[in-house]
N, C-alpha and C positions, 0 to 999 in steps of 0.2 A: 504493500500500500504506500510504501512511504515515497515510494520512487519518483510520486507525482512535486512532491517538495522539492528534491533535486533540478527536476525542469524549471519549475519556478525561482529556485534561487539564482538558478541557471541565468533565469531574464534579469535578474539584479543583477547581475555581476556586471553585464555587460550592454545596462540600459541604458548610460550615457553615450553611447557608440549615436544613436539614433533616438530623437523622440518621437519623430514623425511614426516611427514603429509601434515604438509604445503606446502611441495616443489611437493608435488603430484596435488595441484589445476594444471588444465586446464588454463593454459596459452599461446594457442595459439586460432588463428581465422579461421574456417575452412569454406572457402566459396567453395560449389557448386552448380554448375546449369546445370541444364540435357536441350536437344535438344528436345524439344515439338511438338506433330502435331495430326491434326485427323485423318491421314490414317499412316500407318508403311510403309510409301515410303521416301529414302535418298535423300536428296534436292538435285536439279542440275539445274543450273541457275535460282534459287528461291532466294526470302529477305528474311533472317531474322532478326525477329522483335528483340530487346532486353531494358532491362531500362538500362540506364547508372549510376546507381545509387552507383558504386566506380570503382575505379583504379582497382578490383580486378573482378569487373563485365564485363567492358570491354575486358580484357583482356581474360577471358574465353570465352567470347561471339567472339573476334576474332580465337580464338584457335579449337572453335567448328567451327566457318566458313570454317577454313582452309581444313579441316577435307573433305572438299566434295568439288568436282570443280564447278567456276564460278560462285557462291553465292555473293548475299553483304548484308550488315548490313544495318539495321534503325531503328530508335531510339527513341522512344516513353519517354513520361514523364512520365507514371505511368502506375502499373501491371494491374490497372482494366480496363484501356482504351488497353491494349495491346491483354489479355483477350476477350476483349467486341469483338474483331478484326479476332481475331482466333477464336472463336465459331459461328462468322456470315461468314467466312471464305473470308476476306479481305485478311486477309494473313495465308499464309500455314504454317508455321514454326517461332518458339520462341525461348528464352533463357529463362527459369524460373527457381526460386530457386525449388533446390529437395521438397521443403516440402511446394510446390505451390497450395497446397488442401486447406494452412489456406488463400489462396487470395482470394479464389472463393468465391463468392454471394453467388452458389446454390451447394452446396455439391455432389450434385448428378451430376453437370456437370462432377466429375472427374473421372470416367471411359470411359469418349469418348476420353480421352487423350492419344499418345503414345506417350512411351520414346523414343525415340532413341537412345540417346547417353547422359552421363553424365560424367562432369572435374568438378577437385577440385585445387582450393590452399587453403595451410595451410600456414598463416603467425603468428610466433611467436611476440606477441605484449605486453612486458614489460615496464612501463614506468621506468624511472631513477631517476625522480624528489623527493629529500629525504621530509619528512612530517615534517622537522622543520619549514619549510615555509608557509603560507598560502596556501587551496589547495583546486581543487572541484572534486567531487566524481558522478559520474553517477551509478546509482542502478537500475537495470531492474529485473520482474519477468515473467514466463512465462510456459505454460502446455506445453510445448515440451522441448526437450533438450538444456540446457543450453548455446550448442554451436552454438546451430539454431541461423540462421543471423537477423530475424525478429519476428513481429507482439507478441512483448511486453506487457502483459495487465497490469503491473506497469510500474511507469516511474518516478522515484525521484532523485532531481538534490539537492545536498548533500553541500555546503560549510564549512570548518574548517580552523579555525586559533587558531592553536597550544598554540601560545603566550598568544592571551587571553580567552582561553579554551569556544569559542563561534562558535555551529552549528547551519547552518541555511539547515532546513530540506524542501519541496516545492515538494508537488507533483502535477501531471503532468495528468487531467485528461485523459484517452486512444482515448476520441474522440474529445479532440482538435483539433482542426483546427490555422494548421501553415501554412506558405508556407513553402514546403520544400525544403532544403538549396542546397542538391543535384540534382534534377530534373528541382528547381524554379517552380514545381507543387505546388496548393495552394488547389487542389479538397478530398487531402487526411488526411484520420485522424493519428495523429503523430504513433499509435501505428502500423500502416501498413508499415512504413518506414523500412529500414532494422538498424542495431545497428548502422551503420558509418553515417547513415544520420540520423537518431535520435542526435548522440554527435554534426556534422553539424550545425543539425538547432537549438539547444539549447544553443550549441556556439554563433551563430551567434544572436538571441533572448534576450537571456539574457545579450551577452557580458562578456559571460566568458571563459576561458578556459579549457576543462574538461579533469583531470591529469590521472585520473582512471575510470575504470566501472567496475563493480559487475552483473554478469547477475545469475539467481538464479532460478533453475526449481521447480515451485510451491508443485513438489509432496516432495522436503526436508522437507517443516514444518510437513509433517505427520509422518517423520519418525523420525525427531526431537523430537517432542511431545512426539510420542512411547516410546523414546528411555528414556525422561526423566521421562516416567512414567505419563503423563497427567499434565497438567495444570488445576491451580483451576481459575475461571471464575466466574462474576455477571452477567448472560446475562437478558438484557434489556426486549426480545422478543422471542417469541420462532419460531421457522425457519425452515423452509423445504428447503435444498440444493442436488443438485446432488454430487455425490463423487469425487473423488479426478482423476479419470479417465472420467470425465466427464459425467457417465451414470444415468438414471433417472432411474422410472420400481420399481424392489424391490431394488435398491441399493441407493436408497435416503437415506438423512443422516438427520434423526433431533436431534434438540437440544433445549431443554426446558427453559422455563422462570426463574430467580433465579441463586441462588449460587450453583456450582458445580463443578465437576472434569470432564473438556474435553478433550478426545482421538484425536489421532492425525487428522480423518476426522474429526470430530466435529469442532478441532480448524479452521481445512483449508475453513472447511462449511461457518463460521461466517467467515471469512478473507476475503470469497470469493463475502459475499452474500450480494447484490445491487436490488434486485428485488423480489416481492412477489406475483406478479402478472399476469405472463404469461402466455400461452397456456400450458406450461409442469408441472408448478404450479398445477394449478385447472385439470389436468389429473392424475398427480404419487401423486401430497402429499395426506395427510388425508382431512377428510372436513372439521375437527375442523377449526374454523372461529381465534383461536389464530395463527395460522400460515400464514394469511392475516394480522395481525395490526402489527404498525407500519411504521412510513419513513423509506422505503430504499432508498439511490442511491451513487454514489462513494464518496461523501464525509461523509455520516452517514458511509461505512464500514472502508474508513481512519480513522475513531475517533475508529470504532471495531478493529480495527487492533492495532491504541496506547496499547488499552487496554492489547491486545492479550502480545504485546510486554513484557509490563510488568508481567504477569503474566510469560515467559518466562525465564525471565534476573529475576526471584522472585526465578523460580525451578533450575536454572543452578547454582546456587550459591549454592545449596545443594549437587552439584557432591563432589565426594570426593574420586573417583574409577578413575584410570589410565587407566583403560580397558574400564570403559564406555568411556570415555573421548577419546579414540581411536576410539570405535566405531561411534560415532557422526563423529569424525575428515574422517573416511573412507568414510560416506555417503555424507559427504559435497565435498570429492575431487572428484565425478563423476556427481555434480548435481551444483557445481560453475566455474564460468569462468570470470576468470579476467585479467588483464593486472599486477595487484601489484605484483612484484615480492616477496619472502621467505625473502627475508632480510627488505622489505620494510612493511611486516605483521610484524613481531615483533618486528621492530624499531615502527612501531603505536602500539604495545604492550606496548611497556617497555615509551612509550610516555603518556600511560594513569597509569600507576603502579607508575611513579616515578613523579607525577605530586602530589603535595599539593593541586591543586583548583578542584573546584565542575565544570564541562561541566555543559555550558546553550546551550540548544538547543529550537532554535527560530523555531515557526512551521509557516507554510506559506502557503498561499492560492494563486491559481489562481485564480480571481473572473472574470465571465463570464457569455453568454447568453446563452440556449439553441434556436438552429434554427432549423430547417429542408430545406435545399438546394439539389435541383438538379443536379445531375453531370452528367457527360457525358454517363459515363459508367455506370447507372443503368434507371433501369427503371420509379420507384418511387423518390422523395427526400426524403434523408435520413436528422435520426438525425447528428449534429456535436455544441460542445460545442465550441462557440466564444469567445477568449479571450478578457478580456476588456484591449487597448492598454495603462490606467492610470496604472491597476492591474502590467502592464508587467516593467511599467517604474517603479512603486515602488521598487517594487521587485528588479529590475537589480541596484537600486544605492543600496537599503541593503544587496546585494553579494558583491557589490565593495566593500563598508564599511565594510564589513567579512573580505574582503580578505585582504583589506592595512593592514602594515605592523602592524603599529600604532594604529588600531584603540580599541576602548573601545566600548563597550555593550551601543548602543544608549538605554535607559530605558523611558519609558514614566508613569511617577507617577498620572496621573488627571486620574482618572473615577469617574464614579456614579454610589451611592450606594444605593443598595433598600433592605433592610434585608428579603423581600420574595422571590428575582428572586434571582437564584445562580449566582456565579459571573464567569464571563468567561476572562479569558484572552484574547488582540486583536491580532489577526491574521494578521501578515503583509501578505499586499495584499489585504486585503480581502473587502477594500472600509468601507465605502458605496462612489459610486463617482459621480458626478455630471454627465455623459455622459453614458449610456449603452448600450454598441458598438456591434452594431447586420451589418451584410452585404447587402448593397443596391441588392435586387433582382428582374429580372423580372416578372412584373406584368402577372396576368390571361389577356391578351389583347381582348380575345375572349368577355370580361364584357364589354371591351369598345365599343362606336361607333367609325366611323372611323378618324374624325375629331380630338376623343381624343385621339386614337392612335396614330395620326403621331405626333401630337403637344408630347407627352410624347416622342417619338424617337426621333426628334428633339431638344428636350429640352437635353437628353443623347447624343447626336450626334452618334446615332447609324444608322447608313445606311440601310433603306427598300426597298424590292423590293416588288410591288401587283401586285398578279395573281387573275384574275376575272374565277367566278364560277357562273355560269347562275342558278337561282334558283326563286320559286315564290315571293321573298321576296327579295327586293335589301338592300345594305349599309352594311351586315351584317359581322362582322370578323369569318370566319369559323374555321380558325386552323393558327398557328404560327407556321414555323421551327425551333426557338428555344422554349422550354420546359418554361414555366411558372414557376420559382423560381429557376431560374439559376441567378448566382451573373452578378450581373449588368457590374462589372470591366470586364468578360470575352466574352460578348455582342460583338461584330463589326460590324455587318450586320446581319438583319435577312428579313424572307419573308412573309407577311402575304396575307393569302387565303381569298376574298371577295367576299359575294353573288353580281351577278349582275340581276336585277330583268330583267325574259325574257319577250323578246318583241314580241307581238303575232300580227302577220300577219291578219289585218282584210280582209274580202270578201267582197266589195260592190256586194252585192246579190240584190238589187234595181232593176235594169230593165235587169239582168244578165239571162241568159237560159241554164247557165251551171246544170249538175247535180245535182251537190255538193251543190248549192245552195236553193235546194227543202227543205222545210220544212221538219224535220224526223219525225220518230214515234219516239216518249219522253216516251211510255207505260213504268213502271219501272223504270222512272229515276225521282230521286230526286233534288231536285232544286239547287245542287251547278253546277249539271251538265249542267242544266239549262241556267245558268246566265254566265259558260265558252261559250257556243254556244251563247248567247246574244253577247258577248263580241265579239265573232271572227268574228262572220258575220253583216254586215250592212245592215239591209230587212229595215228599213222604218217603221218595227210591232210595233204596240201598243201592249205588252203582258199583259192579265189579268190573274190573279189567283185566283182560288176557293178553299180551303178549306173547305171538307163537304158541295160542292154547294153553300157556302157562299163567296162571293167577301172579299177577305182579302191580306193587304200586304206582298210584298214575304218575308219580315221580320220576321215575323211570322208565315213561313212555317218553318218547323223543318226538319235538312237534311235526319231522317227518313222515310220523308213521301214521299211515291213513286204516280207517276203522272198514274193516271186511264182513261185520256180519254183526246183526246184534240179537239178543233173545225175543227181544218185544218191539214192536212199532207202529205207529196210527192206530194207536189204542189208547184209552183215556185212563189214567190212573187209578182211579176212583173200582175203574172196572177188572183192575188185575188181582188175581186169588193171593198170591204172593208175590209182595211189594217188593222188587226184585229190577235190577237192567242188569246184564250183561253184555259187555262190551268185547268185541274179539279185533285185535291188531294185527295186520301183517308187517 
């Protein structure tokens, strides 16, 4: 993740070459959102759905309303459950952001969609705040354009103080689990959020204030790379990734074990790559068994990414061409988006040129659990990385401590030393901590009896209602209306489905002369059948069974074995000398 700071510092170093470069970044916000539906008909006294997720979603979603008579708005906390809504056709009509294909679960849902109609605003979003002060910096990357309003696959929340040349760097796994700050939804992973509710809830999280953002489209490091001629590398592992356009097939990208020279997809491959083991793995790569070893997952590629950086910020420093130095500065003004104004880039330029001290940059861990929880709007429970809330408090007092005016490089001198284990620096955050904070869910209820079901709702105070289901087996929980591994906090009521064992209508057939009551023909029928006819009617019969002519108990008739003969049949009880059946098995 961190790789995208490197680019960026990247432009500092060498923003005074050019402002007419700098003054070309993308600094403004361009939010739209098109009118959704499954049929191409214009609402007319229909809702539509929208998320309120800014002043600027609102307000289009009013502006589209306006657009057609006697509509109203409703307001949904989150695109998957609004989604979930429109495909089961709850409701006929949405507001989604244009590039509402990265929301969907199922990719393939996105041609039953139609547009209608699509508004934009563009807001110009400079901040003012000069960089002599203490400050925090929000860094996003992303496989779409830069200006797209969402769905983040970096996410790194930046502190600087100036004075005492100390960064504290913290990335932000993509499948956190926050509540977030705009919706007060708690079922989404932070990278689905749009950019203003991303800076929201990190604000509000961390307790900081975030002065700037950096959003940065994943395909500039390839052209970065390019441009500087490859980057030299020690890769750990050799790797099978897709490219930089995201395609598998023949346009896989590997990259071999060792010291070498990586081109621009090779470097984004390793930047990229968290996984070795999937269904498109073991389909496109090779079979060689080296491009399954190794841990992958987002914090092994955050350490691949340091590295990347550096090998970066090793080749940039060899520039010495005006015109390359232009060409980089071109490809970064169509592939960055910030709020930092032209004067505010190279006032952090000439911030780092005219400074005497060496930057420490503190690297920081979120430490967490992985879970798997059930949400509303899917089907299955999905993964989501748990923050642990000690991780969250560490953390948020060593951004304070960055940011005061005053402060000095907390340093912690004591470790232990082992001359065979390499030594690692501690990661603020990173624990180990006494508590590891996973989310109370509910239980499979279906495992329990019913006894221990209610006693566990009760114990939650969550309110039940039971529906009885007649079946040959009573007590039994059949099904729950809420889903099994749904977070406990969002529980209020649920209903569970219980077998209630039916109750069979006996026949005093004793001294009776009805039909029904005549002894049958059993020819064919195996003895479970048997023993239900026992059950139902009341004769008085002493029934014996034969096995192979041998008297034996019905226990040890097998329900295969079909009835060959019996002593009595279509005769009424009442009317037999001695109250007697015999039953003959083959």
């Amino acid at each position: 993740m961190i790789i995208f700071s490197a680019i960026f510092i990247f432009v500092f170093i060498y923003a005074n070459k050019t402002y007419k470069s700098i003054n070309s970044f993308n600094k403004t916000s361009k939010y739209s959102y098109s009118l959704v539906a499954l049929e191409e008909k214009s609402p007319s006294k229909e809702t539509i759905a929208y998320v309120n997720e800014s002043d600027e979603t609102k307000k289009i979603a009013e502006e589209i309303k306006n657009l057609y008579q006697d509509n109203t708005l409703k307001e949904y906390k989150s695109y998957e459950e609004l989604i979930k809504d429109l495909l089961t056709k709850k409701i006929k009509y949405a507001v989604l952001p244009v590039d509402f294909k990265n929301l969907l679960n199922n990719k393939n849902d996105y041609s039953k969609f139609k547009v209608l109609v699509t508004r934009s605003i563009v807001k110009k979003k400079t901040s003012t705040k000069g960089i002599d002060k203490p400050f925090t910096m929000l860094l996003l990357g992303t496989d779409e354009d830069a200006s797209s309003k969402g769905n983040s696959d970096v996410i790194m929340l930046v502190t600087v103080n100036p004075k005492t040349m100390n960064v504290t760097m913290l990335n932000i796994p993509r499948d956190t689990n926050f509540r977030l700050a705009c919706t007060n939804d708690n079922e989404r992973k932070i990278n689905y959020a749009s950019d203003d509710c991303i800076i929201k809830t990190l604000n509000q999280i961390f307790n900081v204030n975030i002065d700037y953002y950096v959003k940065v489209d994943f395909k500039l490091v390839v052209d970065l790379v390019d441009i500087l001629g490859g980057v030299d590398m020690n890769v750990p592992h050799a790797i099978c990734e897709q490219n930089s356009k995201r395609q598998w097939g023949k346009n896989v990208v590997l990259v071999e074990k060792g010291e070498q020279k990586l081109n621009g997809e090779q470097a984004l491959a390793l930047a990229r790559h968290r996984k070795n083991n999937t269904p498109e793995h073991y389909k496109y790569c090779p079979k060689d068994k080296k491009y399954q070893e190794g841990l992958f997952n987002d914090f092994v590629r955050n350490e691949m990414q340091q590295e990347i950086i550096k090998a970066i910020i090793t080749k940039a420093k060899t520039i010495n061409s005006i015109d390359k130095f232009q060409t980089i500065l071109s490809k970064l003004s169509s592939r960055v988006n910030t709020n930092m104004g032209s004067n505010t880039i190279l006032s952090f330029y000439n911030f780092l040129i005219n400074s005497n001290k060496n930057v420490h940059i503190d690297n920081m861990k979120l430490a967490g659990s992985d879970q798997y929880i059930k949400v509303s709007w899917y089907k299955t429970p999905i993964y989501f990385y748990v923050p642990n809330k000690e991780s969250i408090a560490e953390l948020r007092d060593y951004m304070a401590f960055n940011l005061s005016n005053n402060s000095k490089r907390k340093v912690d001198f004591s470790f232990d030393y082992d001359p065979d284990v390499n030594y690692t620096p501690k990661q603020i955050g990173a624990g180990p901590y006494l508590t590891n904070y996973k989310h109370n869910l509910l239980p499979d209820l279906t495992k329990l009896g019913q006894d221990e079901a209610e006693k566990y709702l009760k114990l939650h105070n969550i309110k039940y209602n039971i529906v009885y289901k007649t079946s040959n087996v009573g007590g039994k929980i059949l099904s729950q209306s809420v889903e099994a591994n749904t977070k406990l906090e969002n529980v209020k009521s649920i209903t569970l489905t219980i077998s209630k064992k039916e109750e069979i209508k006996i026949e005093n057939c004793e001294t009776s002369v009805e039909e029904k009551c005549k002894i049958p023909d059993f020819t064919n029928k195996n003895i479970n059948y048997i023993k239900k006819w026992e059950s139902s009617y009341y004769t008085n019969l002493n029934i014996s069974y034969y096995l192979n002519n041998v008297l034996v108990n019905s226990k040890n008739i097998d329900s295969s074995k079909k009835i060959v003969n019996q002593s009595n049949k279509n005769i009424l009880p009442k009317d037999l000398t001695v109250k007697e059946l015999k039953l003959y098995f083959e």
